[in-house]
C-alpha positions in Angstrom: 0.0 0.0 0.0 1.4 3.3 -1.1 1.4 6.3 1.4 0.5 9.5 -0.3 2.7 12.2 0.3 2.2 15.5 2.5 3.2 17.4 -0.8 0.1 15.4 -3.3 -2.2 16.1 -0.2 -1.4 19.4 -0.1 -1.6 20.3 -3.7 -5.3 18.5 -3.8 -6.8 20.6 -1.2 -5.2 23.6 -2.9 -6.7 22.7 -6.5 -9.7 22.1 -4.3 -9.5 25.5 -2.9 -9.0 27.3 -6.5 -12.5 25.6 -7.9 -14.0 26.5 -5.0 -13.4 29.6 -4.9 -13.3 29.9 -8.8 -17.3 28.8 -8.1 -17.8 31.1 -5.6 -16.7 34.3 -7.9 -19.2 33.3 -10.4 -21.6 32.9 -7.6 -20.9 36.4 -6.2 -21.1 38.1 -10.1 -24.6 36.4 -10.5 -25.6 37.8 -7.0 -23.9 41.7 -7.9 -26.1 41.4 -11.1 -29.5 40.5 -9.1 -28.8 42.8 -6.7 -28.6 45.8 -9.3 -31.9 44.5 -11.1 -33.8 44.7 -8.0 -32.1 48.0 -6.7 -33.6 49.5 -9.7 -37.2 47.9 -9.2 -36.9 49.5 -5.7 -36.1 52.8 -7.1 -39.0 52.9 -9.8 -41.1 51.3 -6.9 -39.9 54.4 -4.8 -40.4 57.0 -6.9 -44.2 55.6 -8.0 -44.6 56.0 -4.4 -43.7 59.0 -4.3 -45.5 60.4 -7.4 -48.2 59.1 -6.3 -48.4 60.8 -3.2 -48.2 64.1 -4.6 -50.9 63.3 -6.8 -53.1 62.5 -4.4 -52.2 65.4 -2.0 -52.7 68.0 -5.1 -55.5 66.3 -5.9 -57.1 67.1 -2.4 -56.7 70.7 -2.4 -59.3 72.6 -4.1 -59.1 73.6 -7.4 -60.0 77.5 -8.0 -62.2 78.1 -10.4 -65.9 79.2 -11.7 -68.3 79.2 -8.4 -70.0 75.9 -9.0 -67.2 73.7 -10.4 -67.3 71.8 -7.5 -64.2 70.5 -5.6 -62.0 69.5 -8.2 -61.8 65.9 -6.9 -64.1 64.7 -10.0 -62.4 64.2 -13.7 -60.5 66.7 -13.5 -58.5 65.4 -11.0 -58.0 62.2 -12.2 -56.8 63.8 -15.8 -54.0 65.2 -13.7 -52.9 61.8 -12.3 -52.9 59.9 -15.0 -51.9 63.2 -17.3 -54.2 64.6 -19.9 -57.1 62.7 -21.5 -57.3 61.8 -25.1 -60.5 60.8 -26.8 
């Protein structure tokens, strides 16, 4: 029976260590690239929040106007959300 030597044993665990960590680099690229996807659906998500906030909060104040136009929470309000109508 042949005894390996210290030198084999230690050059297998450091090939070991090299595809390991080889994997592990591709691992971490894949997870960067994820990571930037969904920071930029959290930003669009962010903003629409945000938008839409301000939307609602101009659309609660009261629109000056002709006496009799009512509040301006009606169409009109919703034009200015979703930006002007087009038939």
């Amino acid at each position: 029976m042949q005894v390996p030597s210290v030198m084999g044993l230690l050059e297998a665990r450091e090939s070991a260590a090299r595809v390991r960590v080889e994997e592990l680099r591709a691992e971490t690229d894949r997870v960067r690239a994820e990571l930037a996807e969904a920071e930029v659906v959290l930003e669009r998500r962010v903003v629409a929040l945000a938008e839409l906030a301000e939307a609602l909060v101009a659309g609660a104040v009261p629109q000056e106007g002709p006496a009799g136009t009512g509040s301006g929470r009606g169409e009109g309000a919703r034009g200015r959300v979703g930006g002007p109508r087009v038939a």
